[in-house]
MMTF fields as JSON, N, C-alpha, C and O atoms, coordinates in Angstrom:
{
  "mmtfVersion": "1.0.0",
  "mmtfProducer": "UNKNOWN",
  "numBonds": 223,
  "numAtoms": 224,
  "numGroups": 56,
  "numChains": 1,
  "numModels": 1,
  "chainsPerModel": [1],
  "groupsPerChain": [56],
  "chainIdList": ["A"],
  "bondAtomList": [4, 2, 8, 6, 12, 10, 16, 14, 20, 18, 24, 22, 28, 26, 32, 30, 36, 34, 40, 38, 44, 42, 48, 46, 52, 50, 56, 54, 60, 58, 64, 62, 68, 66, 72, 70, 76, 74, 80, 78, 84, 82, 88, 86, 92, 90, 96, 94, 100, 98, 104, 102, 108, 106, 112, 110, 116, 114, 120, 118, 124, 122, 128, 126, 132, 130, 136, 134, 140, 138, 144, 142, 148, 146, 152, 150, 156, 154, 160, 158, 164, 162, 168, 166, 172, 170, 176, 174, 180, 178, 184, 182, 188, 186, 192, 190, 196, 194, 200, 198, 204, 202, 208, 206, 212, 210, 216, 214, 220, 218],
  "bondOrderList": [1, 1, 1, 1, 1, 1, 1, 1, 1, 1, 1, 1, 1, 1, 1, 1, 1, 1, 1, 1, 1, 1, 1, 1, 1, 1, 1, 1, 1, 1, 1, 1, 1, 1, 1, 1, 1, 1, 1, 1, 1, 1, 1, 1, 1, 1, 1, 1, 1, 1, 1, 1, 1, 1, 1],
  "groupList": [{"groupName": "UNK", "atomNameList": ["N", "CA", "C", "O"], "elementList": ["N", "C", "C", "O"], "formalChargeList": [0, 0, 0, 0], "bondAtomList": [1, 0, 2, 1, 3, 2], "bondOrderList": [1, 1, 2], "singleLetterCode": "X", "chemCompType": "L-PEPTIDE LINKING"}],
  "groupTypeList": [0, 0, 0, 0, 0, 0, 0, 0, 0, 0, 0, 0, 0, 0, 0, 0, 0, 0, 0, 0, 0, 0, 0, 0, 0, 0, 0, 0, 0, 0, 0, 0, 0, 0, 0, 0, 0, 0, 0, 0, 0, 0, 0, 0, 0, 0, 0, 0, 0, 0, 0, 0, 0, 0, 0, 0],
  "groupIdList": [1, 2, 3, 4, 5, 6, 7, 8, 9, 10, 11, 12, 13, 14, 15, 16, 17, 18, 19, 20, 21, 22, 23, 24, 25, 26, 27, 28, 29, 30, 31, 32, 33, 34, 35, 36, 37, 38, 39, 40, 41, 42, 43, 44, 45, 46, 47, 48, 49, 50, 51, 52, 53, 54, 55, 56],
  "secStructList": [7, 7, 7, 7, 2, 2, 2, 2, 2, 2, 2, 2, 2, 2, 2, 2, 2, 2, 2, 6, 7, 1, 1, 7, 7, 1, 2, 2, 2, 2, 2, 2, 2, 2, 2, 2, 2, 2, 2, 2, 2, 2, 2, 2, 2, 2, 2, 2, 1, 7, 7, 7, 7, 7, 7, 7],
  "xCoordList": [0.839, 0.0, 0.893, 1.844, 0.629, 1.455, 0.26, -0.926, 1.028, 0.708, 1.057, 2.221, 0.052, 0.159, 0.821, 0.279, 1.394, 2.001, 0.835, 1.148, -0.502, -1.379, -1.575, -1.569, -1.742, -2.157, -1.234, -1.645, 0.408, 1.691, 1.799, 2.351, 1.085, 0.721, -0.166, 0.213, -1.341, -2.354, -1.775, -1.484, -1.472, -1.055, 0.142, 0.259, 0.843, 1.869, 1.46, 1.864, 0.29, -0.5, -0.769, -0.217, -1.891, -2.312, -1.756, -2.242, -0.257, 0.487, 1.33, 1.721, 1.535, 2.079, 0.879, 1.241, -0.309, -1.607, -1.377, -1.362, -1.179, -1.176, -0.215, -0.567, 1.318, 2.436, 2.17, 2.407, 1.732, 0.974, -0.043, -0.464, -0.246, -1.579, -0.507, 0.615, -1.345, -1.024, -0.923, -0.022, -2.592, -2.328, -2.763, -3.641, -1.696, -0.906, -0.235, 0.235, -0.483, 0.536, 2.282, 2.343, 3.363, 4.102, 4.714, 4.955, 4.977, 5.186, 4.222, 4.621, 3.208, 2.762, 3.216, 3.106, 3.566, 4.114, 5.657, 5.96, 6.44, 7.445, 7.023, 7.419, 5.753, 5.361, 5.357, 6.129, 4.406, 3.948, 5.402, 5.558, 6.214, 7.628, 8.183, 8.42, 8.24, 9.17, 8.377, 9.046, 6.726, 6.103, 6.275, 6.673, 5.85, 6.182, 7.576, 7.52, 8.778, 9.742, 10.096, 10.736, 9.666, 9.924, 8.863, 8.814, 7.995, 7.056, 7.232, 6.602, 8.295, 9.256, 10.119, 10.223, 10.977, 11.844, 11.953, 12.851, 10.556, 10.027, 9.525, 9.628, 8.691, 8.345, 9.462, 9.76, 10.485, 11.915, 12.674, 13.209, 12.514, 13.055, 12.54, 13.268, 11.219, 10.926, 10.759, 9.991, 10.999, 11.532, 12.887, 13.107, 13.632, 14.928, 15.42, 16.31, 14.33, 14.441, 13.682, 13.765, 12.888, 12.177, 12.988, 13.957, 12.599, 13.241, 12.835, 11.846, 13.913, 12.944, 13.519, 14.738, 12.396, 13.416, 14.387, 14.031, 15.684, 16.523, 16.24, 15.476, 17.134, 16.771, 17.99, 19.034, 17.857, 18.78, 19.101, 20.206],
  "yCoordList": [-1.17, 0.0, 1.245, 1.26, 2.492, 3.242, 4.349, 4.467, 5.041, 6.21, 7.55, 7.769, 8.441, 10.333, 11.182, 11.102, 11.669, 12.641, 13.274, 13.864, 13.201, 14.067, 13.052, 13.446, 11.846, 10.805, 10.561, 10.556, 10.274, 10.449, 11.476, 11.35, 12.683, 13.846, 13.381, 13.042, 13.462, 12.366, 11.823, 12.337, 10.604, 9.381, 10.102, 9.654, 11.158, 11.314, 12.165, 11.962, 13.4, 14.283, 13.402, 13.5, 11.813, 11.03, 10.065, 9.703, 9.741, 9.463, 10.064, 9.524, 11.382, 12.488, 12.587, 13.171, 12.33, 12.416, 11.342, 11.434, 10.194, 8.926, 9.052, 8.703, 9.49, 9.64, 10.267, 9.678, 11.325, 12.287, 11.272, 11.7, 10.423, 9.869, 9.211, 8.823, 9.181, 9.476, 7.498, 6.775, 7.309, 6.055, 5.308, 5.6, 4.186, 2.996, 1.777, 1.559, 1.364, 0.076, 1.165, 2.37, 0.282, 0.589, -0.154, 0.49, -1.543, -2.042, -1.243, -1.395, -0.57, -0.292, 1.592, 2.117, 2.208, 3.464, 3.529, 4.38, 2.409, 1.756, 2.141, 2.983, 0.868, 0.923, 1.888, 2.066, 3.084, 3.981, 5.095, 5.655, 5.047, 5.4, 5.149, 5.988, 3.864, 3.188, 3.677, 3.942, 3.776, 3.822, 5.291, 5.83, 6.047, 7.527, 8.074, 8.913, 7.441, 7.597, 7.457, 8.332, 6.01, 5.805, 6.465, 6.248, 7.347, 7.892, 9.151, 9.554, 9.904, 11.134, 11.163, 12.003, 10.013, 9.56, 9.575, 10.109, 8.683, 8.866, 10.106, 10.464, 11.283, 12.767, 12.959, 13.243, 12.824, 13.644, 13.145, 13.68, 12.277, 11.652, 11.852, 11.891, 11.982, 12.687, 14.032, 14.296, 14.936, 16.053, 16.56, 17.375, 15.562, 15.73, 15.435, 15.978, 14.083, 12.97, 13.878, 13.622, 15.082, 15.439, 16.201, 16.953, 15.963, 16.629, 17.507, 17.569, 18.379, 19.842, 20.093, 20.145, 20.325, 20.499, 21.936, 23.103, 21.435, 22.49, 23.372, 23.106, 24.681, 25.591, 25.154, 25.532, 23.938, 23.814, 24.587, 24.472],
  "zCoordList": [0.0, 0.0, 0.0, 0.781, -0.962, -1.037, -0.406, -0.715, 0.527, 1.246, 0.494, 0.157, 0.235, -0.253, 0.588, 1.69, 0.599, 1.536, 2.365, 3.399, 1.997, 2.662, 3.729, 4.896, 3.479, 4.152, 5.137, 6.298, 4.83, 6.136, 7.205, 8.298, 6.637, 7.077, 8.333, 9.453, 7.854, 9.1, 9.914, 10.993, 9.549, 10.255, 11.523, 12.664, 11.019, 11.735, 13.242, 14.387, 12.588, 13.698, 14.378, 15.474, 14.168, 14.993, 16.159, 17.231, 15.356, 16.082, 17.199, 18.234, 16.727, 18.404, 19.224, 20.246, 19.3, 19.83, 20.799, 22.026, 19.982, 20.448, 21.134, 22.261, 21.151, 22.107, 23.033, 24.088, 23.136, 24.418, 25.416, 26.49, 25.111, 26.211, 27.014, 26.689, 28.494, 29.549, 30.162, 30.587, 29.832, 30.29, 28.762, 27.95, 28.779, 27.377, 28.409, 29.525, 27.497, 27.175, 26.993, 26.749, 27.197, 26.937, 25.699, 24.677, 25.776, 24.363, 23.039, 21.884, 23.256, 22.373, 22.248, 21.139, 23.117, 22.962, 22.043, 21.207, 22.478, 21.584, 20.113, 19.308, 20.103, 18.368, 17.912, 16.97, 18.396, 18.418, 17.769, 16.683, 18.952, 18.672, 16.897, 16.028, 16.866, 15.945, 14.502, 13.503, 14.5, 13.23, 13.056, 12.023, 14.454, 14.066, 13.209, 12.31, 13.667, 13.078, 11.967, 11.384, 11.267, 9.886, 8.862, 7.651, 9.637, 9.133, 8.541, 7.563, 9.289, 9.661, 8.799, 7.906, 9.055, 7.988, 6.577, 5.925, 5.973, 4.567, 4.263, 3.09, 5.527, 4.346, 4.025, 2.865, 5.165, 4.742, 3.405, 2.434, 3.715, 2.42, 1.062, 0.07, 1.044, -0.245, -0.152, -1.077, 0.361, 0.375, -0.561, -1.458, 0.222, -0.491, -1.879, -2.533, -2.262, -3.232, -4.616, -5.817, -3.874, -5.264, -6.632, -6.521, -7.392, -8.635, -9.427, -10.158, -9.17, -10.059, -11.16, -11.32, -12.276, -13.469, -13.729, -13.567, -14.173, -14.439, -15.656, -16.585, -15.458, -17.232, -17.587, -17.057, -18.948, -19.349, -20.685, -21.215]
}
């Protein structure tokens, strides 16, 4: 399943939401942790990855 940037966008607000609560599981604040990150990871990454055309 390929995710939109609007959609990583989401997922990511929902997930600092989800890091903020008070009472969790902790194995699951982990998850929470680990998905937020690679989540972070990939906008950034296409950030960087995009290609703009040059005036050649």
């Amino acid at each position: 399943m390929v995710l939109t940037a609007k959609e990583k966008k989401l997922l990511i607000r929902i997930l600092r939401k989800e890091k903020r609560r008070i009472f969790g599981l902790k194995e699951n604040k982990k998850d929470v942790n680990l998905l937020l990150d690679k989540l972070e990871q990939s906008s950034r990454n296409e950030k960087v990855n995009e290609v703009k055309p040059s005036k050649l």
